[in-house]
N, C-alpha and C positions, 0 to 999 in steps of 0.2 A: 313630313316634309315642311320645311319652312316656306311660307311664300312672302310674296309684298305684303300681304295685309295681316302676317302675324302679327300678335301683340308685340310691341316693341319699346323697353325701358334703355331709354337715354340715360348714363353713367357720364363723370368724369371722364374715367378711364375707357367709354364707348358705349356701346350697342349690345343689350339685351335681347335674343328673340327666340319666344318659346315658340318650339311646332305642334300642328293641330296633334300630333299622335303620340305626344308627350302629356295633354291633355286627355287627352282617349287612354294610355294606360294610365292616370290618377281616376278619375273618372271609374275605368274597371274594375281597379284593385277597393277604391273604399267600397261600391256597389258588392263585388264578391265578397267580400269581409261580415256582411248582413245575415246574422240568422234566418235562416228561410230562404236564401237563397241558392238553390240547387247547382245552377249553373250558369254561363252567362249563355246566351243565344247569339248564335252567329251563321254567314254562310258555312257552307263548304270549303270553304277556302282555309277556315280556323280550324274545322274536325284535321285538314289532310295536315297541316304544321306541328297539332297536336299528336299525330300517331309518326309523324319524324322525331317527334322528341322535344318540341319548341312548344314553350308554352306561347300561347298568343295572348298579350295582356291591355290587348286592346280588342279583345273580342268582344262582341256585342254591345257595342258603342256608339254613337255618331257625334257627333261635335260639329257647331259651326261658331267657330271661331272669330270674331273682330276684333278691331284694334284694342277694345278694353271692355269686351263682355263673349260671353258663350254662354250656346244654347245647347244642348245635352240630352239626349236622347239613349234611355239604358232598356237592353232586352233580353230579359231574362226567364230561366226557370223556375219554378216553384218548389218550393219542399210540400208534399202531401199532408196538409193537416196543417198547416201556416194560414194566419187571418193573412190572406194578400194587401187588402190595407194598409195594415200596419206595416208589412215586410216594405210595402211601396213608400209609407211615409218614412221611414228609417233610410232607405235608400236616398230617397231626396236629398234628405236634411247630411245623409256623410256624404254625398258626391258634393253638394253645395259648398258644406265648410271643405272638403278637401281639395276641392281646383282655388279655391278662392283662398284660399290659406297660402297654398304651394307657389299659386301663379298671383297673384295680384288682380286677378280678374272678377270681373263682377259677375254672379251666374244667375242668366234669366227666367232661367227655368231648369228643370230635370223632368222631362215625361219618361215614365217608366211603363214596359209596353210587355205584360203579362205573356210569353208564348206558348206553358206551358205547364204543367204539372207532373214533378216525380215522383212517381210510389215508390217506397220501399220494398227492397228488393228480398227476393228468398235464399236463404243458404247457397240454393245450385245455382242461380241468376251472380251471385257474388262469387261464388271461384269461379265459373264460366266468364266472366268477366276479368277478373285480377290474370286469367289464365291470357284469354286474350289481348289484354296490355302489354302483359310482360312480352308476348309471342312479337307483338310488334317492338317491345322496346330492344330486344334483342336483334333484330331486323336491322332498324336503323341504327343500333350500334355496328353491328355488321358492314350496313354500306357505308358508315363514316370509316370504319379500318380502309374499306376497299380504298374510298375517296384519298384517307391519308398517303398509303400504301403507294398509290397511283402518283400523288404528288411527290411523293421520297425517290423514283424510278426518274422522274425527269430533272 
């Protein structure tokens, strides 16, 4: 959502203004792109989006945005067997250059906030899983027919 205090670049031709959650998906996307990075950590709110079908690309996020700096806050998974160090300084240094690259922004920090660790998984852990993905992606393909369906009736 854009507020008052988004950053805000004056133009010729007007008004610039990026929102915090345009931040929050840069921010996401170069942080998930990190080897060792399992997954990003987020509420409930991200899992229920995720088994609708929507990726959430500002999960496990926070940002506090001001007129010409943000502060960045990433919380993530672990891959089992990753120095966390390193996965955390790699994190820093691509969310840093990618908000400040994309927005103009100066970035004060990245704390990266460890939640967890994932093993690797066994054969039967891996189709019992892919099995139920799919079981849900089928689902909410389903209630998008209904939804469409319902919409074409009125």
């Amino acid at each position: 959502m854009v507020n008052e205090e988004s950053p805000t670049v004056s133009t010729e031709l007007g008004m610039v203004r990026i929102a915090d959650e345009v931040v929050s998906i840069i921010a996401g996307l170069a942080a998930s792109e990190i080897k060792g990075v399992s997954s990003m950590s987020g509420g409930i709110g991200g899992g229920i989006a995720e088994v609708l079908g929507r990726r959430n690309l500002s999960k496990g996020v926070k940002v506090d945005v001001g007129a010409e700096d943000a502060k960045i806050d990433i919380f993530i998974i672990v891959e089992y067997g990753e120095r966390i160090p390193d996965v955390s300084w790699n994190i820093q240094e691509s969310v840093k250059k990618a908000v400040e690259t994309m927005t103009g922004l100066k970035v004060t920090y990245v704390n990266v906030h460890v939640q967890g660790v994932q093993f690797p998984e066994t054969e039967e852990e891996a189709a019992a899983n892919e099995e139920a993905e799919a079981a849900a992606a089928n689902e909410a393909a389903a209630q998008n027919e209904e939804k469409a369906a319902e919409k074409e009736k009125k």
